[in-house]
NUZA-813785 format. One record per residue: residue in three letters; x negated, y negated, z of N, C-alpha, C in turn. Coordinates in pm, whole numbers, plus 50000, padded with zeros to 5 digits. Layout:
! NUZA-813785
AlaXYZXYZXYZ;...
***
This chain:
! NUZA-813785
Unk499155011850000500005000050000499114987650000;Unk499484976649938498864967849844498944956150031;Unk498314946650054498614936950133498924925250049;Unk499874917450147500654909450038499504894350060;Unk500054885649939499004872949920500104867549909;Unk499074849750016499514845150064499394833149929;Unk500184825649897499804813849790500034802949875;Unk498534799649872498024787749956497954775749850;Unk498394773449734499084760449712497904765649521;Unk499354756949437497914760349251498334769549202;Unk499154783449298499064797449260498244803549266;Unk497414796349377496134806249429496664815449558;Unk496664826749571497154835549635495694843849719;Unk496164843349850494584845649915494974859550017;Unk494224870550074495974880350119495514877950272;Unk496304879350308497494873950486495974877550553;Unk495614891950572494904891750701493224885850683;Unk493044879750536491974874850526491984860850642;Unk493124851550627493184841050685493124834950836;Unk491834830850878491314830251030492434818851069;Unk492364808050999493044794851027493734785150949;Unk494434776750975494714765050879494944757950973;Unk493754742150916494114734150978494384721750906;Unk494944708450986495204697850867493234693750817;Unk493354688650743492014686950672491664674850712;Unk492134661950758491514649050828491524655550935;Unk491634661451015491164664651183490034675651155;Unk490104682251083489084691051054487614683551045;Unk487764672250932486484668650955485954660751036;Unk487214658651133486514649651345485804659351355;Unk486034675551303484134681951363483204686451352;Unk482434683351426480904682851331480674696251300;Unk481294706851415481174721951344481514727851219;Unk483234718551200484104721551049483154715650914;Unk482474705150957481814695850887480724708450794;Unk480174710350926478394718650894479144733850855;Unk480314742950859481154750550805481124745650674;Unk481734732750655482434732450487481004730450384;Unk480214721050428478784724250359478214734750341;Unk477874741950422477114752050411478174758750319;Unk479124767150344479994771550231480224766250108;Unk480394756450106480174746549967478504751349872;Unk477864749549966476324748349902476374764949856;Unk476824771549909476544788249888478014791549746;Unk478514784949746479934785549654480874796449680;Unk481044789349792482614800549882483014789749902;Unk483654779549833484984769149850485394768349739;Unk486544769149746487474762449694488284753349687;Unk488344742349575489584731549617490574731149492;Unk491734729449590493254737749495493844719349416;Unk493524718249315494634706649306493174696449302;Unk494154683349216493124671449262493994661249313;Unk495144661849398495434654749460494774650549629;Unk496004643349657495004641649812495224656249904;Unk494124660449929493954669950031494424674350160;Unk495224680050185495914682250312495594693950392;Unk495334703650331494634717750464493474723350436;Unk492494726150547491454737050526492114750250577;Unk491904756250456492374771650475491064776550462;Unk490714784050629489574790650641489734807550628;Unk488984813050605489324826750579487524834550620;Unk488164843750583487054856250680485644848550565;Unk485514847850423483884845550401484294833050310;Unk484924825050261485254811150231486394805650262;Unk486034794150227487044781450240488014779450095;Unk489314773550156489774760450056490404751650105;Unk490344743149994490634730050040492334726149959;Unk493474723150035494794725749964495374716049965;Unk495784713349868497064697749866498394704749917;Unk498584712849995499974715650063499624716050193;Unk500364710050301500174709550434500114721450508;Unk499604724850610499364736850739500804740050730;Unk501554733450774503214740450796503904745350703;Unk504154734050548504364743250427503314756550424;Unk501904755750417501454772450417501874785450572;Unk502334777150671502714788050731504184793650772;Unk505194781950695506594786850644506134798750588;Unk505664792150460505034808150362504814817150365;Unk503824818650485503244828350595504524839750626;Unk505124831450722506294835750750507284844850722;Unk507634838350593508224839450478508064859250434;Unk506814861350434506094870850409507044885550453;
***
């Protein structure tokens, strides 16, 4: 049996138990940990960013990031939803 994916905003679909967190993406980068997280992942090319609008969640997951123009709560209705 297949685990189901989660579409974290684009029709990018990422699956459920990969996902550690979502948080909103301006509080994320108040820290310097999320900060030195999204670089280092960036520099290694495990991010992703969904959309070129304005940015609303870091969806962290077990070995990259993305970066999502749909808010924490729209992705965890979704969640939900599931």
């Amino acid at each position: 049996m297949s685990t189901p994916g989660l579409d974290i905003g684009g029709g990018v679909m990422v699956p459920v138990e990969s996902i550690v967190c979502v948080v909103p993406w301006q509080e994320a980068l108040k820290s310097r940990s999320n900060r030195d997280l999204v670089s280092s992942l960036r520099a290694r090319g495990k991010m992703t960013v969904i959309g070129d609008s304005d940015h609303r969640s870091l969806v962290i997951c077990n070995n990259e990031i993305y970066l999502s123009f749909l808010s924490p709560a729209t992705i965890s209705l979704r969640a939900r939803r599931l």
